[in-house]
ZAMARGU-4260 file (C-alpha; in steps of 0.2 Angstrom, whole numbers, plus 5000, padded with zeros to 4 digits):
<rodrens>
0) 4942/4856/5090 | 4928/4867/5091 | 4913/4857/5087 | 4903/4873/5080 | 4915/4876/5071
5) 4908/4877/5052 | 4891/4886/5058 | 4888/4903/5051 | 4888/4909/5068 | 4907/4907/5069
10) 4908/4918/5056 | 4914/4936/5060 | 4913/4940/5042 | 4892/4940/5043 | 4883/4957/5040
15) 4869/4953/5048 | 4861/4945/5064 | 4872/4952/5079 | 4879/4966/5074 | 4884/4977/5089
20) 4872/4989/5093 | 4885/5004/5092 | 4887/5002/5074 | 4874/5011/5073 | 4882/5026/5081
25) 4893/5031/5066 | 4879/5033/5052 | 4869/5043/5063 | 4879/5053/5066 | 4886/5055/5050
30) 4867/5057/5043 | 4866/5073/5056 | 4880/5081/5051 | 4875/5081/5033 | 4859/5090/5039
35) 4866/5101/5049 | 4877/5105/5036 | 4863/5107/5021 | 4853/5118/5034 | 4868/5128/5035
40) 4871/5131/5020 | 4852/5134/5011 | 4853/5147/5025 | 4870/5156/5012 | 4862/5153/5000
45) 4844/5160/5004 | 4853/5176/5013 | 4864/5178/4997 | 4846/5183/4986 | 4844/5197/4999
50) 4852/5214/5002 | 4853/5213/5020 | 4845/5232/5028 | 4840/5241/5044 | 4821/5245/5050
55) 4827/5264/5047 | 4832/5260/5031 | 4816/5254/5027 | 4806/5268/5035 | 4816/5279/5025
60) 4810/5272/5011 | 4792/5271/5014 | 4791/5289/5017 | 4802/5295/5006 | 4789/5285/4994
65) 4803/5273/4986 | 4792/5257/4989 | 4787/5246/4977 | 4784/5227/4986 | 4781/5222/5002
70) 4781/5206/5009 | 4780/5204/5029 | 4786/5187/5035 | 4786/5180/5053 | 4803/5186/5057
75) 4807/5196/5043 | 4802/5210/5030 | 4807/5209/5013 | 4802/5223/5001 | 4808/5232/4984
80) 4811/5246/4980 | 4805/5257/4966 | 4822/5256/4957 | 4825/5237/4957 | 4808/5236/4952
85) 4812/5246/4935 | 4828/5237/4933 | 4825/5224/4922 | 4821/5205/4926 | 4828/5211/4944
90) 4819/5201/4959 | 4834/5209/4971 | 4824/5212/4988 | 4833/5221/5001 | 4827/5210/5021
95) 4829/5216/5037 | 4825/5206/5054 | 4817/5213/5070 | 4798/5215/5068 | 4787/5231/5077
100) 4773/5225/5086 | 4758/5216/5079 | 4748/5234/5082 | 4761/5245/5072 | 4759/5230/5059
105) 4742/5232/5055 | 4743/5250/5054 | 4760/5250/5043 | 4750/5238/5031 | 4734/5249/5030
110) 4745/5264/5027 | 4757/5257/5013 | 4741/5248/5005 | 4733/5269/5004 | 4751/5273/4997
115) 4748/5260/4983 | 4762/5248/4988 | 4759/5231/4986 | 4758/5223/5002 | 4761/5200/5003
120) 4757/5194/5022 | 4762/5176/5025 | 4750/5170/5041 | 4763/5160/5051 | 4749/5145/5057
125) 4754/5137/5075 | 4761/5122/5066 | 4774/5128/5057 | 4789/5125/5070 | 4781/5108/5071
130) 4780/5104/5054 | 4799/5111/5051 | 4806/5099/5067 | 4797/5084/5059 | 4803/5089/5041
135) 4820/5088/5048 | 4818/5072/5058 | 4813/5065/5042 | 4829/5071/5032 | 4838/5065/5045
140) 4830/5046/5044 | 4832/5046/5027 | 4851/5050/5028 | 4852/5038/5041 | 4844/5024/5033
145) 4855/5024/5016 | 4871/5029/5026 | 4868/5012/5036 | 4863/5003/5019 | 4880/5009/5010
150) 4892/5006/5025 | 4885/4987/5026 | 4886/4986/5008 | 4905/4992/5009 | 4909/4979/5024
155) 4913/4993/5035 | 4901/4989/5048 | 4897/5007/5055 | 4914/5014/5048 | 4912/5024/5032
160) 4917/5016/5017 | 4927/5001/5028 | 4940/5012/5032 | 4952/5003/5044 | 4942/4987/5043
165) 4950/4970/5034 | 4947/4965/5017 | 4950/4946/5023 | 4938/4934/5018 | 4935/4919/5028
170) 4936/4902/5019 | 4929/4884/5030 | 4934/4866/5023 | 4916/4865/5015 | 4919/4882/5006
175) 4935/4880/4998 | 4934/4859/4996 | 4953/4861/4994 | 4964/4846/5001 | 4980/4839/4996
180) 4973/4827/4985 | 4970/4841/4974 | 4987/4850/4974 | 5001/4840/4964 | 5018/4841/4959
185) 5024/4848/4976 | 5027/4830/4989 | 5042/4842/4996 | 5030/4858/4999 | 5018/4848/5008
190) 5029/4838/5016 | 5034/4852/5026 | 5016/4859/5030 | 5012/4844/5035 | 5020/4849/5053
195) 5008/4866/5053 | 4991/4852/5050 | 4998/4841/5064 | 5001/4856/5075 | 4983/4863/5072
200) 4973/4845/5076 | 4986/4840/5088 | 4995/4855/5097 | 4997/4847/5113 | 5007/4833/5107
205) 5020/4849/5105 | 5018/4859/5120 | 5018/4845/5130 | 5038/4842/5125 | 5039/4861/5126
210) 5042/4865/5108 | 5034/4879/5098 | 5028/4878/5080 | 5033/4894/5068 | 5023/4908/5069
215) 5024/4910/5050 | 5030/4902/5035 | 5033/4910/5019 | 5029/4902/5001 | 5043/4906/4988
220) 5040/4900/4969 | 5037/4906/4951 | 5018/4913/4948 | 5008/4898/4943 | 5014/4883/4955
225) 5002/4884/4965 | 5007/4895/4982 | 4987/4901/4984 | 4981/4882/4981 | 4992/4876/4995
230) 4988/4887/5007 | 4971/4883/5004 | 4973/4866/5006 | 4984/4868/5022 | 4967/4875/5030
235) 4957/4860/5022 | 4967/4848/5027 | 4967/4855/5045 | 4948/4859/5046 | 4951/4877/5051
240) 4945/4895/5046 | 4956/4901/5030 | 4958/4922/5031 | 4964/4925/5014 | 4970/4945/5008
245) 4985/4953/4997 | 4996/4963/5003 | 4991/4978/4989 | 4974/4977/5001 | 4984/4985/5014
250) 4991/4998/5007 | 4980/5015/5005 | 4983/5031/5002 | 4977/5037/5019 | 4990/5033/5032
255) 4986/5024/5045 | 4974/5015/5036 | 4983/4998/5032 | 4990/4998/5050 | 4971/4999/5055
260) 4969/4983/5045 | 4981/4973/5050 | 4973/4976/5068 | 4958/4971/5064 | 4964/4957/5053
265) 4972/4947/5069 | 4959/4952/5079 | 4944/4943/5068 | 4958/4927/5068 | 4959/4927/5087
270) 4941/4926/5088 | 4940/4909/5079 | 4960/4902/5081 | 4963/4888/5078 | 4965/4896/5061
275) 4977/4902/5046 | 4980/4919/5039 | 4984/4919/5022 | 4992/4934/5013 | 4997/4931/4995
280) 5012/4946/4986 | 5018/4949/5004 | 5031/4957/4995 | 5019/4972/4992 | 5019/4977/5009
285) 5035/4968/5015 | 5045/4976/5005 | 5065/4982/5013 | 5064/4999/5023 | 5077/5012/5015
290) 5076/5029/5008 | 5086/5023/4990 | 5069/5027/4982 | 5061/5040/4995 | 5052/5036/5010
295) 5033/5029/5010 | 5026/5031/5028 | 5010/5023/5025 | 5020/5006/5017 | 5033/5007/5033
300) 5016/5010/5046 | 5008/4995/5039 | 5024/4984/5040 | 5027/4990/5058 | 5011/4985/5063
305) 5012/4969/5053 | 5029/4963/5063 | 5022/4967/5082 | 5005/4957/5078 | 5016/4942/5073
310) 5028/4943/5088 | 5010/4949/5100 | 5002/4932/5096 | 5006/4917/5106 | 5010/4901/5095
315) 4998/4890/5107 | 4982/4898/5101 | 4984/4890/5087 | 4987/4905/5074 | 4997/4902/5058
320) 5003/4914/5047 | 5006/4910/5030 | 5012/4922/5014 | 5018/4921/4997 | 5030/4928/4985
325) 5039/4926/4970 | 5051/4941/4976 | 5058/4936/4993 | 5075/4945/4988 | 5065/4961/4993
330) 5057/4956/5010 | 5061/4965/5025 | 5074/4958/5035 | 5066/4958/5050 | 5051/4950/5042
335) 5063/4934/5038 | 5072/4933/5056 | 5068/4920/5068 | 5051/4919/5075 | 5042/4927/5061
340) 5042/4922/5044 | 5057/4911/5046 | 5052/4893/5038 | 5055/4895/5019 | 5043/4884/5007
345) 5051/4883/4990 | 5036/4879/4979 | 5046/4874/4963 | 5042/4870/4945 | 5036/4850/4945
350) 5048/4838/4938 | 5041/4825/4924 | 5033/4813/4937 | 5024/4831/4946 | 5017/4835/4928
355) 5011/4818/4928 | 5001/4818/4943 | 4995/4839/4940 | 4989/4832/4923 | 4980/4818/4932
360) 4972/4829/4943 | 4965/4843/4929 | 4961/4829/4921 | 4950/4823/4932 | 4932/4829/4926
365) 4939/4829/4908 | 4930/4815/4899 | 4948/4808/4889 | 4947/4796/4873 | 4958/4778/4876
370) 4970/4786/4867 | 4977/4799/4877 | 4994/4797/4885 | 4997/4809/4900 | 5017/4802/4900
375) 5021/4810/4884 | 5010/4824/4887 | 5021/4829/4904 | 5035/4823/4894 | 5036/4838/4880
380) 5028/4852/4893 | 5047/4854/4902 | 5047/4869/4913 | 5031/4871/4914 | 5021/4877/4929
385) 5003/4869/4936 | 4994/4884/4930 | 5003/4880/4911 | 4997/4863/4914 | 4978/4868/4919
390) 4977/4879/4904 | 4985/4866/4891 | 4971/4853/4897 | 4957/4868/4895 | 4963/4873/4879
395) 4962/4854/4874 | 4943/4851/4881 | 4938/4868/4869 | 4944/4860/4855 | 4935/4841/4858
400) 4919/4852/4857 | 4924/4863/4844 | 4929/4846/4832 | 4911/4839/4839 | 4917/4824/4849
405) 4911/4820/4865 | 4930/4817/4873 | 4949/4826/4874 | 4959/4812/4862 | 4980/4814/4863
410) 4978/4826/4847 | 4968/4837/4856 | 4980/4839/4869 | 4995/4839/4855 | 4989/4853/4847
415) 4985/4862/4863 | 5001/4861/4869 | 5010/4867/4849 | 4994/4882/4853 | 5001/4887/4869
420) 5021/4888/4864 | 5019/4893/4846 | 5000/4899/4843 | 4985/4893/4833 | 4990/4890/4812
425) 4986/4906/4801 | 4980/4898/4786 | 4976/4913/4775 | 4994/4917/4774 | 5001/4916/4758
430) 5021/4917/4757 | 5027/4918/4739 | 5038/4904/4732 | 5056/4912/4737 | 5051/4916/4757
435) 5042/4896/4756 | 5059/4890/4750 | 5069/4901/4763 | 5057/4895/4778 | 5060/4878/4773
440) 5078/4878/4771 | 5080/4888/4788 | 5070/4874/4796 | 5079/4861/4789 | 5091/4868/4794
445) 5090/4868/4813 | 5084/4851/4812 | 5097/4844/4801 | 5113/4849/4813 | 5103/4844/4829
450) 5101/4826/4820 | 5119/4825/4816 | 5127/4833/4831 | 5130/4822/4848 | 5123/4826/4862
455) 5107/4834/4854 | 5088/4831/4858 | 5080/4822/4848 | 5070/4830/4832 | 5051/4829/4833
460) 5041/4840/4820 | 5045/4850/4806 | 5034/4862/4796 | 5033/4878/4787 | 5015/4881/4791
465) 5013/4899/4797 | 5008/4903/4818 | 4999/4916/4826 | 5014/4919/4837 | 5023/4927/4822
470) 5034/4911/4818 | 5033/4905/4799 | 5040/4888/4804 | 5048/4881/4816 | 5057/4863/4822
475) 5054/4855/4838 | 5062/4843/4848 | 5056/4832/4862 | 5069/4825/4876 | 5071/4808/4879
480) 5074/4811/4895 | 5073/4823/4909 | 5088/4831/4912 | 5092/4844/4927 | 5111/4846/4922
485) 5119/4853/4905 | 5137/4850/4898 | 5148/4862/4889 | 5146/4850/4873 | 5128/4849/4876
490) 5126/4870/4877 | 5137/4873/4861 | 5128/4858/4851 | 5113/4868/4855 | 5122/4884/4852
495) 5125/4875/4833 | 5107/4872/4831 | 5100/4887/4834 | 5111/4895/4822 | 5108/4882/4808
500) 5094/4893/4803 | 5104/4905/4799 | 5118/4895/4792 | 5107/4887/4778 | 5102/4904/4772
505) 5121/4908/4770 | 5125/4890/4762 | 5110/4891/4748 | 5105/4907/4746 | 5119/4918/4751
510) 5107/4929/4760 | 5101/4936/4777 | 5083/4936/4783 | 5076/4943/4798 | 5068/4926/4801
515) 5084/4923/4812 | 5080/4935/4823 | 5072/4925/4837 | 5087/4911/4834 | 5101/4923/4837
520) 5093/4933/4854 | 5093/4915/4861 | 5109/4909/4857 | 5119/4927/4861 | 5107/4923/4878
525) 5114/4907/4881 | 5132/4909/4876 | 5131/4926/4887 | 5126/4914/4902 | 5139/4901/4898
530) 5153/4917/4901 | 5145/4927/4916 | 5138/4913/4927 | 5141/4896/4922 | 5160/4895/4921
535) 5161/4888/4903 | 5174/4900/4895 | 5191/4900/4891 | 5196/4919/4893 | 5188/4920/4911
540) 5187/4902/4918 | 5177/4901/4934 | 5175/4919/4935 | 5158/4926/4936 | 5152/4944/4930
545) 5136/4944/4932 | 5121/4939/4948 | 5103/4935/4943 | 5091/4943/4951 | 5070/4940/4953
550) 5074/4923/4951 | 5058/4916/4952 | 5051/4930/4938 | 5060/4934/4923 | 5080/4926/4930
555) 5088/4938/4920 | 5106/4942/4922 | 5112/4959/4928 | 5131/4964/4926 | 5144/4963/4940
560) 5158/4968/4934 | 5168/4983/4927 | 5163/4991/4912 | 5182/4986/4904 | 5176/4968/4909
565) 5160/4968/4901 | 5167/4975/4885 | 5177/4960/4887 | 5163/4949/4890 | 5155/4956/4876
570) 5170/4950/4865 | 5170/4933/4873 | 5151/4930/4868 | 5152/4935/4848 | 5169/4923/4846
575) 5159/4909/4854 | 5142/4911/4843 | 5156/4915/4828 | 5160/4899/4831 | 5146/4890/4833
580) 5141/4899/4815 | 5155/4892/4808 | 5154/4873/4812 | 5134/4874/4809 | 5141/4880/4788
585) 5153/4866/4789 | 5142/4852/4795 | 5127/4859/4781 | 5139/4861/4768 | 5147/4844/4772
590) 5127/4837/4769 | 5121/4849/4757 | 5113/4833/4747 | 5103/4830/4763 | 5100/4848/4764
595) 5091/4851/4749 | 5083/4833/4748 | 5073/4837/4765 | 5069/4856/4761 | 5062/4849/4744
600) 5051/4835/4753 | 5047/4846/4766 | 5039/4860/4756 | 5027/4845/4748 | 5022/4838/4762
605) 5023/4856/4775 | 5025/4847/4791 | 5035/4832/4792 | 5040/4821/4808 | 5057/4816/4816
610) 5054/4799/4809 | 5053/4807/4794 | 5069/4816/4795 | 5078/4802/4799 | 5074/4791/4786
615) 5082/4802/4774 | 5098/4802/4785 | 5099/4787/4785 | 5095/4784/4767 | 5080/4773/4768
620) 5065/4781/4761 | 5058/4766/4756 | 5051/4767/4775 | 5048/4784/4775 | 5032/4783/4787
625) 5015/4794/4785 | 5014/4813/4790 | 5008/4812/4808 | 5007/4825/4821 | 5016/4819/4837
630) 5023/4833/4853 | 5040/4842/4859 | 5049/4856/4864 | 5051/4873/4853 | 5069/4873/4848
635) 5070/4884/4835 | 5058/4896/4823 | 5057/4907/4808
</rodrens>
């Protein structure tokens, strides 16, 4: 390892200091060309005011007395006649070049001043040509001096505007203060990068067995888990420079131009290996060759140059190429074959005990109340990614100083989390009676068949209290466990409770509201999956018709199938949710007692707690405990 490593004098990114003298060559050259061009071009512009003559043109005019102005210059004679000169606000002069001799001069002077033409002499003073080469030596400084300034400025160093230069940035250890003890959630990921930190400290303990490490490894993960953050902590972890760039920076419209980057790129890295090049959305420039959507030269040029650098390095000086993506469906074959970016990272959503310990870790210069449990907290937040994490724990801290206290407590962090799924509470929404006692009975609805159904998730809050998010209400539930598998029972016993919504307007009312609307889209969504992928119906068994695509993006679903089949499918889907409407009637019909005794209690009190709920299921409400705001997972809303 390099003992100089972490001095500035490493550093290729440094304007200043030793900068090669031939960078200077560029914006002088550039600062004479735009004087040359001005010259030219006053030079149009100044024979443009002239009608350009002859010498017998003009002595015509002097003797036939048509002279109104003269003006003899050093090189040339401009006059006006005695037309233009009647012409009104006319300054049109006609010029000829080509002088007689000094002698004639005089005497042409003399004898146009008796003919009463006014006659302008400019005395051309010895200095003149000295004082026009030191003007233009002075221009041309000038345009030196801010041409030099701007290309510094823009990182080009002595190329206009950077033009073919990289955008990378280079990060040390002390710079980024990135390690693994500040990425969480991800033992698998940085399990396998440890082998690239070995490789770097240690690389002869691999070359001396004759193995070779990859030259790349690619990232793969939803956006937010925390790809960027790991390839910062790779570089450290192993002490080494960190070039850092997105793909989008090497695409320009000029072609050629992201080619010319990716040059330069691995050039500044094989100046300071060992080291890692980092390039985050690779997919923007890694994207499949064809002509399905036309053909993009400049994208194909880049990608080209890309894949020989990779394959031009050799893996001993120590040169790591990392990327990232959350579309490696799209990438380039022949950027994913062996030897290039063939080691696959899946950098996947945490489990419970990785939201533990990313909790722990953004929590870390949060001042926290002896009340707060991070277990329950990581508990409720399912699914969600480090970044969801970072802004729950933010969003908490804002409050704590908004409330005035000097430390995040577990109801700050609560109420976070209900802000982040459902939005803050609108309280200047007033809903008349008749909507109150719909929200309320569509509520106690959804929470009323999960608590009666098997295989349901627990209820954990009720209310009625209007969101920013456009929900009037909603009911969430918190799992009791962590689960990574689903049964048919458990999928058509949520099925049942995200209808109940809808099936207690039906039972009391005898009415429709369009507060269903969110319910239904995510039931016809699940009971759609549970045909096409998953294998759970009866008409097409294990048959699949449709194939997800952008899996670590949106994951939605794309037909594959005929158009008779997914009419079919179609078919399949509304009998299933029919039936799921069905039983959800049946079970609140069979408890319309409980039904309306909750709805009642829960438009006194507007927010009510599982414990709540299940007091009056179980008919105790003689330990019917206090309102209290406790956390979970959105099941349904109004």
């Amino acid at each position: 390892m390099d003992p100089n490593r972490g001095n500035d004098s490493n550093n290729p990114q440094k304007p200043d200091g030793n900068r090669p003298k031939g960078s200077y060559f560029t914006p002088l050259m550039i600062a004479l060309a735009l004087v040359l061009v001005f010259s030219w071009v006053m030079n149009l512009v100044e024979s443009s005011q002239y009608t350009q003559t002859t010498y017998s043109d003009f002595l015509e005019a002097k003797n036939a007395g048509q002279l109104a102005e003269v003006e003899i210059q050093a090189d040339r004679i401009l006059y006006m006649t005695k037309e233009e000169a009647a012409k009104p606000a006319s300054q049109q002069k006609a010029c000829f070049t080509g002088l007689p001799q000094n002698g004639d001069m005089e005497a042409m002077s003399e004898e146009l001043h008796d003919m009463g033409v006014t006659v302008n002499r400019k005395i051309v003073e010895d200095n003149s040509m000295i004082m026009m080469i030191l003007s233009y030596v002075i221009m041309i400084g000038g345009l030196f001096f801010v041409m030099n300034m701007l290309t510094k400025r823009m990182g080009g160093e002595g190329m206009m505007g950077g033009f073919g230069k990289s955008k990378a940035k280079v990060y040390m250890e002390k710079q980024t203060g990135v390690t693994f003890k500040d990425v969480a959630g991800q033992d698998e990921a940085k399990e396998s990068l440890q082998e690239i930190i070995d490789f770097l400290h240690n690389p002869q303990k691999y070359t001396a067995i004759g193995a070779k490490l990859p030259k790349g490894a690619l990232l793969v993960g939803s956006p937010g888990t925390g790809k960027t953050l790991l390839a910062k902590a790779v570089a450290g972890e192993a002490d080494v420079p960190f070039f850092s760039i997105s793909g989008s920076d090497f695409v320009e419209m000029f072609v050629g131009m992201g080619a010319s980057r990716v040059r330069d790129l691995f050039q500044q890295a094989a100046k300071v290996a060992p080291c890692i090049i980092f390039i985050d959305e690779i997919d923007a420039v890694g994207r499949s060759r064809d002509n399905r959507f036309g053909n993009n030269s400049e994208q194909e040029q880049t990608l080209n140059q890309l894949l020989s650098e990779i394959d031009g390095f050799e893996p001993s000086k120590g040169i790591v190429c990392l990327a990232a993506t959350n579309r490696p469906e799209v990438l380039d074959k022949a950027l994913l074959r062996p030897g290039r970016f063939d080691r696959r990272i899946i950098v996947d959503r945490p489990n419970l005990q990785g939201r533990l310990d990313t909790l722990k870790v953004h929590t870390r210069k949060i001042r926290l109340s002896e009340d707060v449990d991070l277990r329950k907290i990581a508990q409720a937040t399912a699914g969600a990614v480090g970044a969801d994490l970072a802004n729950l724990v933010n969003e908490a801290a804002l409050r704590a100083v908004r409330k005035g206290r000097q430390a995040v407590n577990q109801e700050d962090l609560l109420v976070s989390f209900e802000t982040v799924i459902a939005g803050t509470e609108k309280k200047n929404t007033v809903l008349t009676d008749m909507e109150k006692r719909l929200v309320a009975y569509h509520e106690v609805g959804h929470a009323l068949v999960a608590a009666l159904e098997k295989h349901s998730q627990p209820v954990s809050k009720i209310t009625i209290v209007p969101h920013t998010s456009g929900a009037l209400g909603y009911t969430m539930q918190m799992p009791e466990e962590e689960k990574f598998l689903s049964t048919a029972d458990e999928l058509r016993t949520e099925l049942r409770t995200l209808v109940g919504g809808r099936a207690a307007e039906q039972v009391v009312f005898g009415i429709q509201t369009t507060g269903a609307a969110n319910d239904i889209q995510r039931a016809t969504s699940l009971a759609r999956n549970m045909v096409t992928q998953y294998g759970m119906s009866e008409k097409f068994g294990l048959m699949t018709t449709a194939s997800v695509q952008n899996q670590y993006l949106d994951g939605q679903a794309y037909m594959d199938c005929a158009q008779s089949t997914a009419a079919q499918v179609d078919e399949e889907v509304k009998q299933i949710l029919e039936n799921a409407y069905t039983d959800a009637k049946r079970i609140l019909t069979d408890n319309r007692g409980l039904l309306d005794e909750i709805s009642e209690f829960l438009l006194v009190k507007e927010t009510i707690t599982g414990d709540e709920l299940m007091a009056f299921i179980n008919a105790d409400k003689n330990k019917l405990p206090e309102p209290q705001e406790t956390e979970e997972t959105q099941t349904g809303e109004e």
